[in-house]
C-alpha positions in Angstrom: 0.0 0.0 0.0 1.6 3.3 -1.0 1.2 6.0 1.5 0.6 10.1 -0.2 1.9 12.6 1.5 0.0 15.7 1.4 1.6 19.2 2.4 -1.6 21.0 1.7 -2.0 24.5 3.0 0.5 24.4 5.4 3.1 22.3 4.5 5.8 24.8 3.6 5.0 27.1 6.4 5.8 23.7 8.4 8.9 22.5 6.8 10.3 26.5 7.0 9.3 26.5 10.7 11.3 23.2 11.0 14.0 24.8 9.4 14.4 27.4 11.0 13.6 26.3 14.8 17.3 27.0 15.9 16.8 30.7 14.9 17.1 33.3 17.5 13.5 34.5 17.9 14.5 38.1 16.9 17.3 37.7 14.6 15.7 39.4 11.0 17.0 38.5 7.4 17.3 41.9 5.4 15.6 42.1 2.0 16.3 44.5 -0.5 12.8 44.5 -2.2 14.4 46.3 -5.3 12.0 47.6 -7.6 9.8 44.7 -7.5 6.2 44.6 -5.8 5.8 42.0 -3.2 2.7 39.6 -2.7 0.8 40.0 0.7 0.9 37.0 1.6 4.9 36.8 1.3 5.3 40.1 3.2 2.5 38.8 6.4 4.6 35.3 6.2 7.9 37.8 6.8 6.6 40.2 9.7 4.9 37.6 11.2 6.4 34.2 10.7 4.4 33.0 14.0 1.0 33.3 12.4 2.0 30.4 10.7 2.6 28.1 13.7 -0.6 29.4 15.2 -2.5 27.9 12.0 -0.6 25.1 12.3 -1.0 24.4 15.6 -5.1 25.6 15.0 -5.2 23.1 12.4 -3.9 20.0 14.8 0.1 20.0 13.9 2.7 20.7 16.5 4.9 23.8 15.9 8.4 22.8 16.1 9.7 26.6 15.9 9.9 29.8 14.0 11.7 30.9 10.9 12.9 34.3 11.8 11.3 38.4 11.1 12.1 39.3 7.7 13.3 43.1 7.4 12.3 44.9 4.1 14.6 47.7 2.7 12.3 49.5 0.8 13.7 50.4 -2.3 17.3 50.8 -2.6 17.6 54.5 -4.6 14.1 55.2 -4.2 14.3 58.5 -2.6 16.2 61.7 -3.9 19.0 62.9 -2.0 17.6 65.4 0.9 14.1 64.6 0.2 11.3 62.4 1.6 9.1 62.5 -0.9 7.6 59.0 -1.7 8.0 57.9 -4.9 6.1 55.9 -7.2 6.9 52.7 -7.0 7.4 53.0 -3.2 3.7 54.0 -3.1 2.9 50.8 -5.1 5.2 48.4 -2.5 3.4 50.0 0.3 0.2 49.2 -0.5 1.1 45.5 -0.2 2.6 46.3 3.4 -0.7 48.8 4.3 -2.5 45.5 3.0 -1.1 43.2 5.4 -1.0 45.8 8.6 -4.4 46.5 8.5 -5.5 42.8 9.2 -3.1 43.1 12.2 -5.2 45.8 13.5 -5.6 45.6 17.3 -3.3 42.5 17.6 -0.6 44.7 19.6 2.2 44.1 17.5 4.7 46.6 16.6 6.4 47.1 13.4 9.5 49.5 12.8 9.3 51.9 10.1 13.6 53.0 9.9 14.4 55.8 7.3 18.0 55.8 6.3 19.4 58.9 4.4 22.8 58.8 2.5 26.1 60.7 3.7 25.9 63.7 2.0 24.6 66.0 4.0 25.7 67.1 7.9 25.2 64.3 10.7 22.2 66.1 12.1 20.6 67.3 8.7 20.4 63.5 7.8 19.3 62.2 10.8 16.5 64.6 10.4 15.9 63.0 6.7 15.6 59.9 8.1 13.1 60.7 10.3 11.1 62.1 7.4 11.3 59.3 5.8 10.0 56.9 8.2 7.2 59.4 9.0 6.4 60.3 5.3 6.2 55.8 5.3 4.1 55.8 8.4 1.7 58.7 7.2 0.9 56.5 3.9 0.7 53.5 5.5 -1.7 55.2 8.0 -3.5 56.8 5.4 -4.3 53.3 3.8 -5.8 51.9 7.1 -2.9 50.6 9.3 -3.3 51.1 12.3 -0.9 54.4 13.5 -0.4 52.6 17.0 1.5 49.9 15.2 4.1 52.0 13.7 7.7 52.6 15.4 9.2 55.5 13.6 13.0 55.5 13.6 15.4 57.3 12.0 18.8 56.0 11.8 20.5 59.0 9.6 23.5 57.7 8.0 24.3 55.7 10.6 23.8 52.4 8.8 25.0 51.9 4.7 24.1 48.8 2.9 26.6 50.1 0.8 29.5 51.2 3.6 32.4 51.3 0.5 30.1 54.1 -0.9 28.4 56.1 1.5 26.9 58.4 -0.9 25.4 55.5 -2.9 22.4 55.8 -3.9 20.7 52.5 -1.8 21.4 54.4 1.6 19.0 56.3 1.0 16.3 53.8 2.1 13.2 53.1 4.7 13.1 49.5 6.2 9.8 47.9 7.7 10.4 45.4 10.1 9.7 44.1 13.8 9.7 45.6 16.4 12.6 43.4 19.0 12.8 44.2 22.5 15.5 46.3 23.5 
């Protein structure tokens, strides 16, 4: 008698929660999201990886542990040096995260929206960008039904490069969406 194994709805949220059960529970994977538009569902699978156990677990299977919090750098280059005006295509990527955060509404989690600015302007001046940036995210995301109480705005000035060789490269200048961890 041959035996079928079938994953079904949860099977590859199962095999990445095996996976990844020796994780620390707050480490977060970076993703550069480019100029590609993420799916919802790949995004709510990212932020919160535990919803999957909780269906799992809802659904009779035992969790064995969680894949880690993705962090999404939203794009690289999208903003223009000293200003935080949304682009575009930003717009169009967060609408898949405003998507996602507003079925989280009253769940008490807390996601961190982190603006980044290049180095070419003084210390202060673009930690004060970066700021803007994560606000300018946060008002959008707010304005397409997230809930506000959700959002951690932080700005990190130019603090933290993805490109460190090139610190007035164009992908510093960035907002990332991601977890909030405890401190």
């Amino acid at each position: 008698m041959k035996h079928k194994l079938t994953l079904g709805r949860f099977g590859l949220a199962a095999i990445a929660a095996a996976a990844f059960a020796s994780a620390p529970a707050f480490a977060q994977s970076s993703i550069d999201v480019g100029t590609s538009v993420p799916d919802a569902a790949s995004v709510k699978d990212g932020l919160f990886p535990e919803d999957a156990c909780k269906e799992l677990e809802a659904s009779g299977f035992k969790c064995m542990g969680l894949k880690p919090a993705i962090r999404y750098s939203l794009p690289a280059s999208s903003f223009k040096v000293g200003s935080a005006e949304l682009p575009e295509l930003l717009k169009k990527q967060l609408d898949v995260f405003a998507d996602v955060l507003r079925g989280k509404k009253g769940s008490g989690r807390q996601v961190r929206v982190v603006g980044h600015a290049d180095a070419s302007g003084t210390p202060e001046a673009n930690q004060q960008l970066s700021v803007k940036r994560a606000e300018a995210v946060k008002e959008y995301l707010v304005q397409k039904g997230a809930d506000s109480s959700m959002l951690i705005v932080v700005g990190q000035g130019s603090k933290d490069p993805v490109n460190p060789g090139n610190p007035l490269a164009p992908e510093n200048r960035r907002v990332e969406i991601g977890r909030q961890t405890p401190q």
